[in-house]
Structures are given as C-alpha cells and as structure tokens.
N, C-alpha and C positions, 0 to 999 in steps of 0.2 A: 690498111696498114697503120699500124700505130706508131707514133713517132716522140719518144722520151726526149725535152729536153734540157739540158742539166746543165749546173755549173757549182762552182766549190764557194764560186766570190760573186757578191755582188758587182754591177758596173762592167759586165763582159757583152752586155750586147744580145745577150741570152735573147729576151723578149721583144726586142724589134729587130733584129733579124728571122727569127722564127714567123713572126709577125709577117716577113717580108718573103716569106719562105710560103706561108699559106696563102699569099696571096697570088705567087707565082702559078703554085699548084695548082687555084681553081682558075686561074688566069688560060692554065691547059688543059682546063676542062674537068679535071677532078671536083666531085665533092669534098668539101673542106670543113673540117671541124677543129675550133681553135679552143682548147681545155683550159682554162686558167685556175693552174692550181699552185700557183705564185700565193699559198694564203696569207705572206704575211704584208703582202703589196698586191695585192691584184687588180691592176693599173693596164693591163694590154689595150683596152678598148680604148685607153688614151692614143692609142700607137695606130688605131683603126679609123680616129676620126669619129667615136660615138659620144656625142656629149652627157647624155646622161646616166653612162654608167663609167665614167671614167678610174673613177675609185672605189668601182665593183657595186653589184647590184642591191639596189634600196631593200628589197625581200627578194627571196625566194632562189640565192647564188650556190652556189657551189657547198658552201658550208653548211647553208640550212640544208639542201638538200644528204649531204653525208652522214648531218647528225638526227637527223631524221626527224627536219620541221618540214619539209616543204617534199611533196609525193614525188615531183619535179623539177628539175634544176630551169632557170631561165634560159632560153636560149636568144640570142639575137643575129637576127641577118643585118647581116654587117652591108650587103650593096644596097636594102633598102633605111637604115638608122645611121649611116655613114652622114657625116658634114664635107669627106671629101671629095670635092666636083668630082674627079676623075670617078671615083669607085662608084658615086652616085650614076654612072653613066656604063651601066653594067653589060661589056663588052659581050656579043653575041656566041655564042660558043663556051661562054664562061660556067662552070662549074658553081655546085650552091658554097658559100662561106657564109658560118656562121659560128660567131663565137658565143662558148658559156660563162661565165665572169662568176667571178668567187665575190662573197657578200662585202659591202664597206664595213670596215673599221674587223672584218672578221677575224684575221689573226690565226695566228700556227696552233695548229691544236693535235694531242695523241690521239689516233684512233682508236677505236676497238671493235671486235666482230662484226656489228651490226653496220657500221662505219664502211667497215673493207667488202662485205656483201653488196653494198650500195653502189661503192667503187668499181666491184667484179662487174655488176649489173648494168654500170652506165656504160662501161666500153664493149662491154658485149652490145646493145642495144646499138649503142655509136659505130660499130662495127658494121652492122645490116643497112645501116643507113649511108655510111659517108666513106671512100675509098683511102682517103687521109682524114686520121686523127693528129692532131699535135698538143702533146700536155706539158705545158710550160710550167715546170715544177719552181718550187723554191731554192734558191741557194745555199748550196752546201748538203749536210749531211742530216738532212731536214724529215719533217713527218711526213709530206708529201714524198720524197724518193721512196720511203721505209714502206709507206702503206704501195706503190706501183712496184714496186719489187714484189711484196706482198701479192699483190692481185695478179700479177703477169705467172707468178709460180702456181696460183691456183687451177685444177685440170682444166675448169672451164677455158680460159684462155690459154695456155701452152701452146696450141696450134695455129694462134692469131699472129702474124709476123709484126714483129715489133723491132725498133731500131733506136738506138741512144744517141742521139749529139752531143755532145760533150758541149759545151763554148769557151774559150778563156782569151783573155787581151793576149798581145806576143809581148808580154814584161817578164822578165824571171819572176818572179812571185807568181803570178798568174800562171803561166806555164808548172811552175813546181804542184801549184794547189789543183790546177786539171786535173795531172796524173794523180796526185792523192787523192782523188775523188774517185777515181777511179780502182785504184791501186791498191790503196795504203791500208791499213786495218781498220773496219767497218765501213771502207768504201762499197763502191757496187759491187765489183766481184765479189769480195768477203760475203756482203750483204746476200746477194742474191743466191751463192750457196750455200748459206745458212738456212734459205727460205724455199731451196731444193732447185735451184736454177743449175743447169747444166755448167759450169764456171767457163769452159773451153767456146758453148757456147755463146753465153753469154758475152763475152767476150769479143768475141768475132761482130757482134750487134753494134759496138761501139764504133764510132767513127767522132773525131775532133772537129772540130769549125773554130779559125783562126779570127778572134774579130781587131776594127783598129792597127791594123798590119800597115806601118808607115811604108813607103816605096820610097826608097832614096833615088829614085829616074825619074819619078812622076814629074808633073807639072808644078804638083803642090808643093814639092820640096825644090824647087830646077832652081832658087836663087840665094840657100844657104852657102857658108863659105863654105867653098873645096874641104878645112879641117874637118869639119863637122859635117860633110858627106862622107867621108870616107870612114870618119866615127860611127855613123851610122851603119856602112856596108857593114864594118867590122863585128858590130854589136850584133847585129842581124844572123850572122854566121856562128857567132856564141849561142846563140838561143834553138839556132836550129841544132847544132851540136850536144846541147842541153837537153829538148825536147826529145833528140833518140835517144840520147843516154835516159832517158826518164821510160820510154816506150811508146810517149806520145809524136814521134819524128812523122816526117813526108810521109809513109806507107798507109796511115792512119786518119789521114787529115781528108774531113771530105771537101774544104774548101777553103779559102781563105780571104775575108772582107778586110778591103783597103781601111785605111781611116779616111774617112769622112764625115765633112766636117753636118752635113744636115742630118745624117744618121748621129751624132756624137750631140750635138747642140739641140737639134727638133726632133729627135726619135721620131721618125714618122717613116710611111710605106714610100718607098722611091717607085713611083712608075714613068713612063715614057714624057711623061710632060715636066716630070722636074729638070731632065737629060735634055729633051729638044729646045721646050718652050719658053721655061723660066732659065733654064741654064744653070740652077743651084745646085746641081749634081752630075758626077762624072757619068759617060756612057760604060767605063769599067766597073765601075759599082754597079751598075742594074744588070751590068751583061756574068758578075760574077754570082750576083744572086738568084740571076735566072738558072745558071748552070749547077747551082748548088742546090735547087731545087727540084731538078732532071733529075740529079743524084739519087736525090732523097730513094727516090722510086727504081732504081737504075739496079738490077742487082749487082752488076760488074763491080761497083766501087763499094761493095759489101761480102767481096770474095766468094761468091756466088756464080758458078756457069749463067 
C-alpha cells in the first residue's frame, strides 16, 4: 500500500507524524518503507534518531537516484542506524523500517521523463518488497505531488492501492490551505485529472489528519482562566464548522493529534517509554497515533466494505 503524504504549509506535523505512523506500522508487524521526498528539507531521519543522515544523504539519495547519478537510492534500516535506545531494541514481531532520504543540500527540482520512469520504477520495486510505503512529499503545490500524481496515473501502477493524508494544524489558515490543496485549481483533484486519475476516485483516497489539536479538558490546558476556556471551546466549534463548510469536516478526517508539547518542541517518535518511563509524553498521544495508524490499513475509514 502506498501512502501519499501531503500538506499545503509548512509546520503541520506532516513528517513526524507520518514518521510516527511508520513506526506504528512495523511496530504491527508490517514492512515499512519511509520515502522522503520532502526535496526541499529532507530532514525525517532527524525524526528517526539517524545521525548521519540527518540532512539527507552525503551520495547516492533520492535525487541522485531520480536524476539518474546513482543506479540506486540509499536505503537505511532505521532499527539497526537508529541512536534511539528503544528503536535500537527491535521488538520481536516487528516488521523491516527502513527509510530512503533524499540527497543534503539537494533541493526542489522539475522532473522530466527519465525522472518519472525512475519514480514509476522505485514504487513498483517498493511495492514487492514492503506492505507500506509512506512518501513524505514536499509542501504545497510542489514537484514532488506533480511527479506522484504523475506516476500513480501511469498503467503500471493504477492497480497499486494508494491513499493520501492530507495533514494541516486546526488554525483557519491551515484548515483553509488543506482544502486548497486539495480543492482549489491545480490542487490534487485538478491535478490528478489532468494526469488521467479517475477525480471521483481519487477522491474517495484522500483522508485528513488534524495535527496540534489543543483539547480545552486535557490536563495541559485544566489551569487557564474559565474566559479563555470557553474562548477556546468556542473557537474550536468555528473551525470544525469551517472545515465542513470547506469539505474537509469529521467525515474525512482519519485522525486527529493533540498538541503536544515533545512532538511540537523534539519532533521525535513517541513510543511506550516516553508515556510510562520518562513521563514526557501523554498516553493519548501514543494511543491516538497508534489508532491512526490501524487506519491507515483499515479499509472501513476509506469507504471501503
């Protein structure tokens, strides 16, 4: 399964959630493949705990591979190049994760033929190999969406199930710019029936992910004034009001991440020992990411028997 996932703005949580999303996944046993085609930041492995490709790889990344310097993209197993104790302690039953990291300093670039063959070729190939793909595209209306629309239209893949996350914070801005990512003219939709995607389909592929989502009951917030609780509840109820009026409402959303404060400050993977051990993280953060990652896979919450 292939899993697009997109955002319009920078700063939504895109890439360490997803991050936290493939680690769920091989945590249940799936093969995991983490695509970083973030080309103008390709930074995930910072989120993985790999030190020395944090700012994407010295030779041989994503880019060389696309523009056709390097035969093969790097790949890295992330439980054995990981710094983090836990991941380094690769739980039994665990699935392979491994991510590909786009080149340092490489940068957004146009494809062309030779480019999107490479593209067709790697998720074909990543297909036979790994049960989740996750391609952590670029922000916004990028050459990384233009060339996976591209390649998803090609016959070769059409038959490969692929699914889009959206991401956006729950601010009106953010919210307005999801849906025109989606939406608006030269979004995906547009985009992708341009490039022969079924639109109605395509469509249906898309689900949201709310990240940053304050909770005016939590804990985090239990000692602001009463004014500015209910300021809150009240805002909260505009935006969800907003978000249907836009097409992005509850129907659509496959999940939605609290704010928290070690995902916002350390982008890092939340597993069971920041919740029990150190205590720097909620048990409803890890329990929302786990379920959002059930999802992923779930066909139910993709309108699906």
């Amino acid at each position: 399964m292939l899993v697009l996932a997109a955002s319009d703005k920078g700063g939504t949580g895109r890439s360490v959630t997803s991050a936290n999303l493939a680690y769920h996944r091989a945590l249940a046993g799936d093969d995991v493949a983490y695509v970083d085609f973030d080309f103008g930041s390709p930074t995930a492995a910072a989120v993985f705990d790999v030190p020395d490709v944090l700012r994407g790889a010295r030779d041989g990344g994503l880019h060389s591979y696309l523009e056709g310097r390097a035969a093969e993209p790097v790949r890295i197993d992330i439980w054995r190049r990981t710094e983090h104790p836990v991941l380094r302690r690769r739980p039994n039953g665990s699935g392979r994760l491994v991510l590909l990291p786009g080149d340092a300093g490489g940068g957004e670039f146009a494809t062309d033929e030779d480019a999107l063959r490479r593209c067709v070729d790697l998720l074909l190939r990543l297909h036979t190999e790994f049960d989740v793909i996750i391609v952590d595209l670029s922000a916004g209306r990028s050459y990384a969406m233009d060339m996976v629309l591209e390649a998803t239209a090609q016959r070769e893949l059409r038959e490969l199930p692929a699914r889009w996350a959206v991401f956006h914070r729950w601010t009106r801005q953010h919210v307005i710019a999801a849906a025109g990512l989606v939406f608006a003219e030269r979004g995906i939709l547009e985009g992708g029936a341009e490039r022969g995607h079924d639109k109605d389909a395509l469509q249906g592929a898309i689900r949201f992910v709310r990240a940053a989502v304050p909770d005016p009951d939590s804990a985090l917030w239990s000692h602001v004034p009463p004014a500015q609780s209910a300021w809150m509840q009240m805002y909260d109820e505009k935006l969800r009001r907003l978000a249907a009026d836009l097409g992005i409402g509850d129907s659509v959303v496959l999940g939605t991440v609290p704010l928290e404060p070690i995902l916002l400050l350390r982008e890092q993977l939340i597993t069971e020992e920041e919740v029990v051990s150190t205590q720097i993280a909620t048990a409803d953060t890890l329990e929302v990411l786990e379920e959002i990652a059930r999802r992923l896979t779930d066909d139910t919450y993709w309108g699906q028997p």
